[in-house]
C-alpha positions in Angstrom: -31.9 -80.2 43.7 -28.9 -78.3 41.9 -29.8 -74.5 41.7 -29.9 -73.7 37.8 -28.1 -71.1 35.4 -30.8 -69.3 34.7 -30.1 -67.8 30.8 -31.9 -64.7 30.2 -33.4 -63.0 26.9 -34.1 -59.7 28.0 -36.4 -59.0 24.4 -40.0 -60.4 24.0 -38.9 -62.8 20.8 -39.7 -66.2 22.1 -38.3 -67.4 19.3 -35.1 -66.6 20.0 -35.0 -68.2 23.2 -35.8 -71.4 21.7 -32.7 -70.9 19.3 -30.3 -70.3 22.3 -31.9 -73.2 24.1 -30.9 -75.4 21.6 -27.4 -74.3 21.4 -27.1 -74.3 25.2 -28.1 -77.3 25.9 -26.2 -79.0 23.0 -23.4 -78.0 25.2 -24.0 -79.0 28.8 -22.4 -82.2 29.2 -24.6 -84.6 32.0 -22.7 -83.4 35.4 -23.6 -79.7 34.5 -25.7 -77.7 36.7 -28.6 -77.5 35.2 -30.5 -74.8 33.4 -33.5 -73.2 32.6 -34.5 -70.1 30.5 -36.6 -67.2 30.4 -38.0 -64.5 27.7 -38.0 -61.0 29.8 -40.3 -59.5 27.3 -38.6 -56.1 28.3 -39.6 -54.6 24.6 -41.8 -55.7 22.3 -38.9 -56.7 19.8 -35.2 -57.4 19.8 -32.8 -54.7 21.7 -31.9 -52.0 19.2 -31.8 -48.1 20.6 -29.5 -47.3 24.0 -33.4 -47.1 24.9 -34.2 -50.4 24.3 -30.9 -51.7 26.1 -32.2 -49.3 29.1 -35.4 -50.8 29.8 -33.9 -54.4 29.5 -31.0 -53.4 32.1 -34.2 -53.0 34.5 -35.8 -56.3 33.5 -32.5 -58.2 34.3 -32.0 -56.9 37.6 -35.4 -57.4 38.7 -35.2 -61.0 37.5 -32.0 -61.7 39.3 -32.8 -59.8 42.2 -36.6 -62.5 42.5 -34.4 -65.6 42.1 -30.6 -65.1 43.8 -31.6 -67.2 46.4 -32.1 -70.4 44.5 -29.8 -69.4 41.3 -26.2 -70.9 40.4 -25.6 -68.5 38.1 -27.2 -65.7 35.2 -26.2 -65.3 31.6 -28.0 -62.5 30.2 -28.2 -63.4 26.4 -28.1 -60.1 24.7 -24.7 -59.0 23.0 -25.4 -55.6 24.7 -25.3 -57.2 28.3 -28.3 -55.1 30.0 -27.8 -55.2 33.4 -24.8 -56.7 33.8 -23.4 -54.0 36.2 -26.6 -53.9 37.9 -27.6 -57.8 38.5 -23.5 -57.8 40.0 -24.3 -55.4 42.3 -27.7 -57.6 43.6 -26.1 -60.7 43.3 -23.2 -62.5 44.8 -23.8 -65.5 41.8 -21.8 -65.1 39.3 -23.2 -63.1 36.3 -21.7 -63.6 32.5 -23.1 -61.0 29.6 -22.8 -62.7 26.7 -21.2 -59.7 24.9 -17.8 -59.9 27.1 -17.9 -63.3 26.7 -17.3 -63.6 22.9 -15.0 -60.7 22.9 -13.4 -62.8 25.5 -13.1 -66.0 23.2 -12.5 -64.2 20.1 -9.1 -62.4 21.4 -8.1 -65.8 22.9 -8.5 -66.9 19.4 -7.4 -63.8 17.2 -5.8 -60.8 17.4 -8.0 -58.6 15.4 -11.7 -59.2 15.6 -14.7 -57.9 13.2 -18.5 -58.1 14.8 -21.7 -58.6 12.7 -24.0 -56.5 13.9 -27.7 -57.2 13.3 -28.6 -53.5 12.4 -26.8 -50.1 12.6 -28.6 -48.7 15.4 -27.0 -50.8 18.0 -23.5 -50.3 16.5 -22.8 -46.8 18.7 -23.9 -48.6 21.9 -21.1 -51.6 21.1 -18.8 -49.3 20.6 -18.8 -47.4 23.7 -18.7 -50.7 25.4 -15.7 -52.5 23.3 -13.6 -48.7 24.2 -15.4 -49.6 28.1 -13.5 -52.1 28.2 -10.3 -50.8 26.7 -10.4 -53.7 23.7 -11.2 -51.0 21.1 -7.9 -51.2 19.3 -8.4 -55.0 19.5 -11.9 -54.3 17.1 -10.7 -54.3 13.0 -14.6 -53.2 12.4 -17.8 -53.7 12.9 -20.4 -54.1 10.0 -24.4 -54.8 9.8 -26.5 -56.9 7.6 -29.4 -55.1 8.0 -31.5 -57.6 9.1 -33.8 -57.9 12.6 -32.7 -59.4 15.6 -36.1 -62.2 15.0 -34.4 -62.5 11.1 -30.9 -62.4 11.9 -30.8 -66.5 12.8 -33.0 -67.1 9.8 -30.6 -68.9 7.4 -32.9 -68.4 4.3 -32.9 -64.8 5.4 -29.4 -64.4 6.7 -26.6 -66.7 5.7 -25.9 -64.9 2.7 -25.8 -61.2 4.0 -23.5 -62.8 6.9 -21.2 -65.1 4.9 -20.7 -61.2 2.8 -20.5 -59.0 5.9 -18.2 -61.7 7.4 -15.9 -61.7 4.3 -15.9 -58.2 4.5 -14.5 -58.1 7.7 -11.9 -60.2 7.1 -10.9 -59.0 3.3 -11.0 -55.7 3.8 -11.3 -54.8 7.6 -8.3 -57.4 8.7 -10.1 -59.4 10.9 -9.3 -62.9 11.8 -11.7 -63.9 14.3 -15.4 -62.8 13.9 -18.3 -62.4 16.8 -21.8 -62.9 15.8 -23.0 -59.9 17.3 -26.6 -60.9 18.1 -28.0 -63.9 20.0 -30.5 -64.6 17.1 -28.1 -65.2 14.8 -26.7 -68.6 16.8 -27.8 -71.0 14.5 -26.0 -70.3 11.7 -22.3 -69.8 13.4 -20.8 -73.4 11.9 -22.2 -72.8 8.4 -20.7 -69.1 8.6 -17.5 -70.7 9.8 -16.8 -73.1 7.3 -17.3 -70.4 4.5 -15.2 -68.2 6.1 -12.8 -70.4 7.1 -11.7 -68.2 10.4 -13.0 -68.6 13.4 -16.8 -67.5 14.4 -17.9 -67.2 18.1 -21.6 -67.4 18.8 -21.5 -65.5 22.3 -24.3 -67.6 23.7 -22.0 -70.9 23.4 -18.9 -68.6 25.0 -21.2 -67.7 27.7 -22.3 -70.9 28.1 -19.3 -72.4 28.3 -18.0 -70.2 30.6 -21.1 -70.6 32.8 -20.7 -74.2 33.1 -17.2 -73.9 33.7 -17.3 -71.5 37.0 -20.1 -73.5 38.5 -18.3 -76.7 38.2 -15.2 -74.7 40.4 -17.7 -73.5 42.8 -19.6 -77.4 42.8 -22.9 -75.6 41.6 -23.2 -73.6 44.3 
C-alpha cells in the first residue's frame, strides 16, 4: 500500500480538520498518494500566542518523528508552520508548512500580497516569519477580522468581515493577491474571491497541491 501524506492540525478543533479534509481531498485526483489526517490537540483551541505556536512545534515533531517510516510526506496545516524546521530535521520526507506555501502561490500570482489574519495576536509571529524569509517587502499588509480560528471558516460569521478586510487590503493597502491567513477559514476562499475579484489563496489547497505534486516526482515514495 502507497505510504500517505499525512496533513496535520496541530490545534484541538476537530472541526477544522474536517473543513481542510474536505478541501484536500476535493483536490487529489485518483493516482495521488493517498492521505489521511490528524487533529494534534496541541492546545485546547486554535494557535494564537508565540506560546501556542511553541507547544504545537513539539506536537508536530513528535508526530512525524512516530510515523517517518511509513509516511510519503507531512503538511502541517497551521499558517504559522509549527515545526516545520524541526519535523525537517527528523525527517528525510518531504515536509510543506502551509504558511510558505501560500506565500509561495500568492507571489507566483501577485506582486504585492495582503494576509487576513484571524485575530491580532498572531499577526507579530507572521511577521517575523514573512521578514524570515526575506518576502517582507513583498507583504502590502496584513489585517484581522477579529474572529476565532473555530469562527473564522463560519460563513454566517465570517464572509462579511473577510469580503471588508479583503477590500481593505486591496483599496487601501495595494494588494493584489490575498492569503487567507488561517486554515479555518478554507471554506469560504471562492466566495471571497469572486467578491474581490483578485486572487485568494487558501494555503491548505497550495500545500496540498504542492504535496501531491512532489510525491508524484518521487513515485510516492
Amino acid at each position: 500500500m502507497t505510504a500517505p501524506i499525512y496533513f496535520l492540525n496541530p490545534n484541538g478543533l476537530a472541526d477544522v480538520t474536517r473543513d481542510i479534509e474536505r478541501t484536500v481531498r476535493a483536490l487529489r485526483a485518483g493516482d495521488d498518494a493517498p492521505v489521511a489526517f490528524d487533529t494534534l490537540y496541541a492546545v485546547p483551541g486554535g494557535i494564537e500566542t508565540q506560546r501556542d505556536a511553541d507547544r504545537a512545534a513539539v506536537a508536530v515533531a513528535d508526530f512525524v518523528e512516530q510515523h517517518d517510516a511509513h509516511a510519503a510526506a507531512f503538511v502541517i496545516a497551521c499558517f504559522s508552520d509549527p515545526g516545520l524546521h524541526a519535523a525537517r530535521e527528523i525527517t528525510r520526507r518531504p515536509v510543506i508548512g502551509i504558511g510558505a506555501a501560500a506565500m509561495a502561490s500568492a507571489l507566483a500570482l501577485g506582486s504585492r500580497v495582503g494576509v487576513i489574519a484571524a485575530g491580532t495576536r498572531g499577526m507579530p509571529r507572521h511577521w517575523r516569519a514573512y521578514h524570515a524569509a526575506r518576502i517582507g517587502a513583498a507583504v502590502a499588509g496584513e489585517r484581522a477580522v477579529g474572529l476565532s480560528v473555530e469562527e473564522s471558516g463560519n460563513r454566517a460569521l465570517a464572509l462579511d468581515k473577510l469580503i471588508a478586510t479583503g477590500r481593505a487590503l486591496c483599496e487601501t493597502d495595494g494588494a493584489d493577491a490575498i492569503v487567507l491567513g488561517c486554515a479555518g477559514m478554507t471554506p469560504l476562499r471562492a466566495e471571497l474571491e469572486a467578491a474581490l475579484g483578485v486572487p485568494v489563496i487558501d494555503p491548505c489547497s497550495s500545500a496540498a497541491a504542492l504535496a501531491f505534486a512532489v510525491c508524484r516526482e518521487r513515485g510516492g515514495a
